[in-house]
SEZANU-24514 format. One record per atom (N, C-alpha, C): residue number from 1; atom name; x, y, z. Coordinates in pm, whole numbers, plus 32768, in hexadecimal, padded with zeros to 4 digits. Example, Ala and Ser with C-alpha at 12.3 -4.5 7.8 and 13.67 -1.06 7.14 Angstrom:
2
(1,'N',(8527,7DC7,830C))
(1,'CA',(84CE,7E3E,830C))
(1,'C',(8528,7EB6,830C))
(2,'N',(8505,7F1F,82C4))
(2,'CA',(8557,7F96,82CA))
(2,'C',(850A,8003,8313))
//
This chain:
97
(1,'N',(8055,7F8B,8000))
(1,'CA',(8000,8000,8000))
(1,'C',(805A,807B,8000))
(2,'N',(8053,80B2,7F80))
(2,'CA',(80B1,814E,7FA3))
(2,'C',(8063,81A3,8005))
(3,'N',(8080,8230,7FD8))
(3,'CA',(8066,829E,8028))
(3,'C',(7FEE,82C7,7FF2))
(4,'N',(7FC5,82BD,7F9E))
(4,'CA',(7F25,82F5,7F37))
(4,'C',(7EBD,82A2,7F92))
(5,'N',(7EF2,822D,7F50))
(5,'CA',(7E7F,81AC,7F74))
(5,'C',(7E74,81E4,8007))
(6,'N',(7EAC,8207,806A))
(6,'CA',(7E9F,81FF,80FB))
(6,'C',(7E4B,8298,80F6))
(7,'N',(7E75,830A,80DC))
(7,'CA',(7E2F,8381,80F0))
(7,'C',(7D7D,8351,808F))
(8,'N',(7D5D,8311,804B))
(8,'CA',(7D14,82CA,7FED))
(8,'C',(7CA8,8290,8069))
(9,'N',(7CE6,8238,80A1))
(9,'CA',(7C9E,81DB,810C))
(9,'C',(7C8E,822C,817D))
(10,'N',(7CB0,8295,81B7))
(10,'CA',(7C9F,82EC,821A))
(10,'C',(7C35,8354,81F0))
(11,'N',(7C5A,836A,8153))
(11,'CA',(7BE2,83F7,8137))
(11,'C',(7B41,83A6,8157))
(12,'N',(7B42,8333,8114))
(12,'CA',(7AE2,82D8,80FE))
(12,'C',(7ACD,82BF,8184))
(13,'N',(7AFD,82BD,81D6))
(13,'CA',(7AB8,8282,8283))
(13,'C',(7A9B,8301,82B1))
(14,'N',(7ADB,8362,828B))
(14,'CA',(7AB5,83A2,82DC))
(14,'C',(7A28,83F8,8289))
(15,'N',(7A08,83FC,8221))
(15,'CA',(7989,8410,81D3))
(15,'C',(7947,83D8,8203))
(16,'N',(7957,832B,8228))
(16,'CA',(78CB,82DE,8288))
(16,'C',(78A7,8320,82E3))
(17,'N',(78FB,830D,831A))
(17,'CA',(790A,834C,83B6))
(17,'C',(78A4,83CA,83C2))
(18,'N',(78B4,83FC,8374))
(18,'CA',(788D,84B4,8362))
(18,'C',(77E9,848A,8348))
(19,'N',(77AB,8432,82CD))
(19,'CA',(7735,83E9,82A3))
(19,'C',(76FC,83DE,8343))
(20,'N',(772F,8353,8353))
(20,'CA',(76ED,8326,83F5))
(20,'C',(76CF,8388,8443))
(21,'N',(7718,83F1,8448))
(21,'CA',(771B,8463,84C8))
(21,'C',(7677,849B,84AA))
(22,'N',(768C,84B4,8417))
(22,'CA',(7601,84FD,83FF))
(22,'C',(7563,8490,8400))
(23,'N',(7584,8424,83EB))
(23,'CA',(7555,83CB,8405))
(23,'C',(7504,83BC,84AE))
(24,'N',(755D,83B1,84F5))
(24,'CA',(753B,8389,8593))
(24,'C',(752C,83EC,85DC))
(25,'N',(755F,8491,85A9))
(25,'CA',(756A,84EF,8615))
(25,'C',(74DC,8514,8645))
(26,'N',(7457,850F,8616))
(26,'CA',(73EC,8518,8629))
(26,'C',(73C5,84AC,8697))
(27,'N',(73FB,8437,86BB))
(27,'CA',(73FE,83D2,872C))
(27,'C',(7421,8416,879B))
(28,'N',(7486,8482,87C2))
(28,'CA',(74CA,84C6,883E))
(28,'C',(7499,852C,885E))
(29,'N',(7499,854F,88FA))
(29,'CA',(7480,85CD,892D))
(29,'C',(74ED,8625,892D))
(30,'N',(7577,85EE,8928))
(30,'CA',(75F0,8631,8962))
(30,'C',(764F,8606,88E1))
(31,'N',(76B8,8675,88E0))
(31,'CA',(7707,8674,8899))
(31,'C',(77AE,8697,88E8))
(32,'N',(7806,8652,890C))
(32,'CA',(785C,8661,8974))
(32,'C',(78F9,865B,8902))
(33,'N',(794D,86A2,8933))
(33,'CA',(79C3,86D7,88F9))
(33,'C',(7A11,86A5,8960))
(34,'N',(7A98,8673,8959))
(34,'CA',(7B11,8667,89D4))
(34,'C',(7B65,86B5,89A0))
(35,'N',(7BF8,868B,89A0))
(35,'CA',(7C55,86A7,8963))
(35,'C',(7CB7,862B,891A))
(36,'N',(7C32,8597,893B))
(36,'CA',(7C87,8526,88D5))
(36,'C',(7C12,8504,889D))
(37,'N',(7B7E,852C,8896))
(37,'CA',(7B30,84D6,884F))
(37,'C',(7A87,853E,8833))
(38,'N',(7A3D,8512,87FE))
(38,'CA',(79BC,857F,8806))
(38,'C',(7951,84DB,87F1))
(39,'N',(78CF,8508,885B))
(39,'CA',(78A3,849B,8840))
(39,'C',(77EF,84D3,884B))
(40,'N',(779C,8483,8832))
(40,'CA',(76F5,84B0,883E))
(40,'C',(76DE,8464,88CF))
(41,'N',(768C,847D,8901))
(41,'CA',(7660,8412,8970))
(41,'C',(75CB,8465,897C))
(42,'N',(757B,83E6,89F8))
(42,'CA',(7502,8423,8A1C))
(42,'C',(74F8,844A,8AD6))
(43,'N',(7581,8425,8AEE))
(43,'CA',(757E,8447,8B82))
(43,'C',(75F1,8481,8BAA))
(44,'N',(7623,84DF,8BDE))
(44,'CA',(769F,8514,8BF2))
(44,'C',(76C5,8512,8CA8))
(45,'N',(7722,84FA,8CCF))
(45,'CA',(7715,8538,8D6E))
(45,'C',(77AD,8572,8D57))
(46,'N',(77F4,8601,8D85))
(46,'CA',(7862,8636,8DA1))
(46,'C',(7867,8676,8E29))
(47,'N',(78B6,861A,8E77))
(47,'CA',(78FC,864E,8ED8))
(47,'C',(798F,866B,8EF5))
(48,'N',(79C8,86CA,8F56))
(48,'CA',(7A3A,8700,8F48))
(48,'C',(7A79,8698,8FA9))
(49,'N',(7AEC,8656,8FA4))
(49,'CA',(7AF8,8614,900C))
(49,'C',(7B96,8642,9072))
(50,'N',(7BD9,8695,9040))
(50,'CA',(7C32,86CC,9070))
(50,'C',(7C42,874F,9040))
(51,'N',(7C73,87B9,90C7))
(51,'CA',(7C7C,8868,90AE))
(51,'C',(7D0B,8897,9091))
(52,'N',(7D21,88F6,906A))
(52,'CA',(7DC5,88FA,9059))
(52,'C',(7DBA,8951,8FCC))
(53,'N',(7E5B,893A,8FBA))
(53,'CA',(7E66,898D,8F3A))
(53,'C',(7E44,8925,8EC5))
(54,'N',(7E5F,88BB,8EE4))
(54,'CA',(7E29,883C,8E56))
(54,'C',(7DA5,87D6,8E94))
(55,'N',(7D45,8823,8EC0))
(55,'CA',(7CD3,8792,8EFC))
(55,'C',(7CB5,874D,8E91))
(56,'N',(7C93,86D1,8EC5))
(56,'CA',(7C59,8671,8E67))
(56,'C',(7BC5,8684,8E7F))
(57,'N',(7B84,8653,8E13))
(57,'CA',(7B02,864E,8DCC))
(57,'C',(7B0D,85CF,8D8B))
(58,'N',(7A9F,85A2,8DF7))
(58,'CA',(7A65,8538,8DAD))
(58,'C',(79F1,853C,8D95))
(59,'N',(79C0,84E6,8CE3))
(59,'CA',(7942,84FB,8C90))
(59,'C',(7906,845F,8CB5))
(60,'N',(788A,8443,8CCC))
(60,'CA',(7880,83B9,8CA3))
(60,'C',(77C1,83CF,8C5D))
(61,'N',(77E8,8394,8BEB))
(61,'CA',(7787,83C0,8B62))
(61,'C',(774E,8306,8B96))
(62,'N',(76C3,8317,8B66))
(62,'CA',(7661,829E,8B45))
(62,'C',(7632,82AF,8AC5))
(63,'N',(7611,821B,8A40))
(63,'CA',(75D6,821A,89F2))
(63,'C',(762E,8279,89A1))
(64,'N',(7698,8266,8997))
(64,'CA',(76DE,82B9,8922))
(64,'C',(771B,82BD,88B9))
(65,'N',(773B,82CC,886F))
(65,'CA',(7791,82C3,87DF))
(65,'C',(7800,8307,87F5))
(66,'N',(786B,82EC,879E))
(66,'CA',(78E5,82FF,87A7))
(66,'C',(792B,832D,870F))
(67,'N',(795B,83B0,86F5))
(67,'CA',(797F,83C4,8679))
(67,'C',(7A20,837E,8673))
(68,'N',(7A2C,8324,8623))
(68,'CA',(7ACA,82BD,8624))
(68,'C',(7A9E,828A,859A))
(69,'N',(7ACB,8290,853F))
(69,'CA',(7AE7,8274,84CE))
(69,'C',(7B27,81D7,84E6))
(70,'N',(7B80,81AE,8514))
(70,'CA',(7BA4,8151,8557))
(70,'C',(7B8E,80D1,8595))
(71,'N',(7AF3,80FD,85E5))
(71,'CA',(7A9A,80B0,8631))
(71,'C',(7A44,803A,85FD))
(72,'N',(7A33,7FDA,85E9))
(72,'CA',(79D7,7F97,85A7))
(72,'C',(794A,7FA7,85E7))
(73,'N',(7948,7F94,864A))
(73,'CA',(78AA,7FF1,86BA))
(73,'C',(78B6,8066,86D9))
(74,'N',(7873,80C9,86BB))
(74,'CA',(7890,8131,86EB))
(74,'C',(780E,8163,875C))
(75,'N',(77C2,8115,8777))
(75,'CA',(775B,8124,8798))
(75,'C',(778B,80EF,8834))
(76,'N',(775E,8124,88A6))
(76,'CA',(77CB,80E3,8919))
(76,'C',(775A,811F,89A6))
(77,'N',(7745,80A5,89FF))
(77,'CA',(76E8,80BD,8A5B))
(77,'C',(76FF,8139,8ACE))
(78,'N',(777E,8115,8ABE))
(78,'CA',(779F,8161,8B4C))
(78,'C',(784C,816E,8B4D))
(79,'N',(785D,8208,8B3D))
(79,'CA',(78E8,8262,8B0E))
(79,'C',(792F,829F,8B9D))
(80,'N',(79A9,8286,8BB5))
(80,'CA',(79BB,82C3,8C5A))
(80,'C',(7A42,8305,8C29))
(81,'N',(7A56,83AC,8C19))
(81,'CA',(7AAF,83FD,8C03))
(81,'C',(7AF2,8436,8C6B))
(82,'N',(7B7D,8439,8C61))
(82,'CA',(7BBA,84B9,8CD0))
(82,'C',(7C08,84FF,8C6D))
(83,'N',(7C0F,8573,8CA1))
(83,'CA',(7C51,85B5,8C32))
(83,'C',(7C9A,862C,8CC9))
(84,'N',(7CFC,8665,8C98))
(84,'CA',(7D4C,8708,8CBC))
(84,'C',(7D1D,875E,8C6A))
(85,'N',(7CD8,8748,8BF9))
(85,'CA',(7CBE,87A3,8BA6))
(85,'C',(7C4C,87E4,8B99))
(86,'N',(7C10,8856,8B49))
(86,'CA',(7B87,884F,8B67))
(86,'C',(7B35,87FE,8B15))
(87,'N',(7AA6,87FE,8B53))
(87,'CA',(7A6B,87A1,8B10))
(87,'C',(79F4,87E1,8AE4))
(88,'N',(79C8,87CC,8A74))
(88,'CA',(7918,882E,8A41))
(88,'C',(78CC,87E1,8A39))
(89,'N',(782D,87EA,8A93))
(89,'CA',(77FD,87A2,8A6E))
(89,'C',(7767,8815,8A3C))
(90,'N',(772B,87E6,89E8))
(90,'CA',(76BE,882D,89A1))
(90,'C',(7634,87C8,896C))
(91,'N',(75EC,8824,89CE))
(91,'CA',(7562,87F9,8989))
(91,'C',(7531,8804,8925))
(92,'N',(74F6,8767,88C7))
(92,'CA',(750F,878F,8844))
(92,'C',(7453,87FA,883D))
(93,'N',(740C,8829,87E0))
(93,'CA',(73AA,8842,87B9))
(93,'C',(7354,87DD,87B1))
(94,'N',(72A7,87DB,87DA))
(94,'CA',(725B,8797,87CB))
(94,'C',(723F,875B,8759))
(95,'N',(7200,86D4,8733))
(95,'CA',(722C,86A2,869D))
(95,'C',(7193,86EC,8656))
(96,'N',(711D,871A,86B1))
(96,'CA',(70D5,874C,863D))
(96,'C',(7103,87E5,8624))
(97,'N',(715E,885F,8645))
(97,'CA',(7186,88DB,8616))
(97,'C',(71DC,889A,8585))
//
């Protein structure tokens, strides 16, 4: 496999990827950002669990999807994040507006 074929197979997953998103995002209430991954879910809980100049934050998402090109399921019951970084989480819009 050269270097084409590989950017080739990446444009192409990640075009699915992009399909599905529009596909399922009408399934989620929430739309959550880290700083290693962005995922849909229908349940979010964020608590801070340490204060300081770097606290941790931890996310733990129910019923969620997972954007990974990578993933063969991306669809995943129950997601448990810590991050130092910040984290966004956003309510998506009601599906009849």
């Amino acid at each position: 496999m050269n270097t084409d074929d590989l950017e080739n197979f990446e444009a192409e997953r990640e075009l699915q990827l992009a399909q599905e998103y529009q596909d399922v995002v009408s399934m989620f209430r929430y739309a959550i950002e880290t700083d290693r991954r962005f995922y849909l879910a229908n349940n979010v809980d964020v608590k801070v669990l340490s204060e300081g100049p770097r606290p941790i934050v931890e996310v733990v998402l129910s019923d969620a999807w997972v954007w990974d090109m990578y993933r063969k399921s991306r669809f995943v019951p129950k997601v448990r994040v810590l991050s130092f970084k910040d984290v966004n989480v956003e309510e998506l819009p009601p599906k009849d507006l």
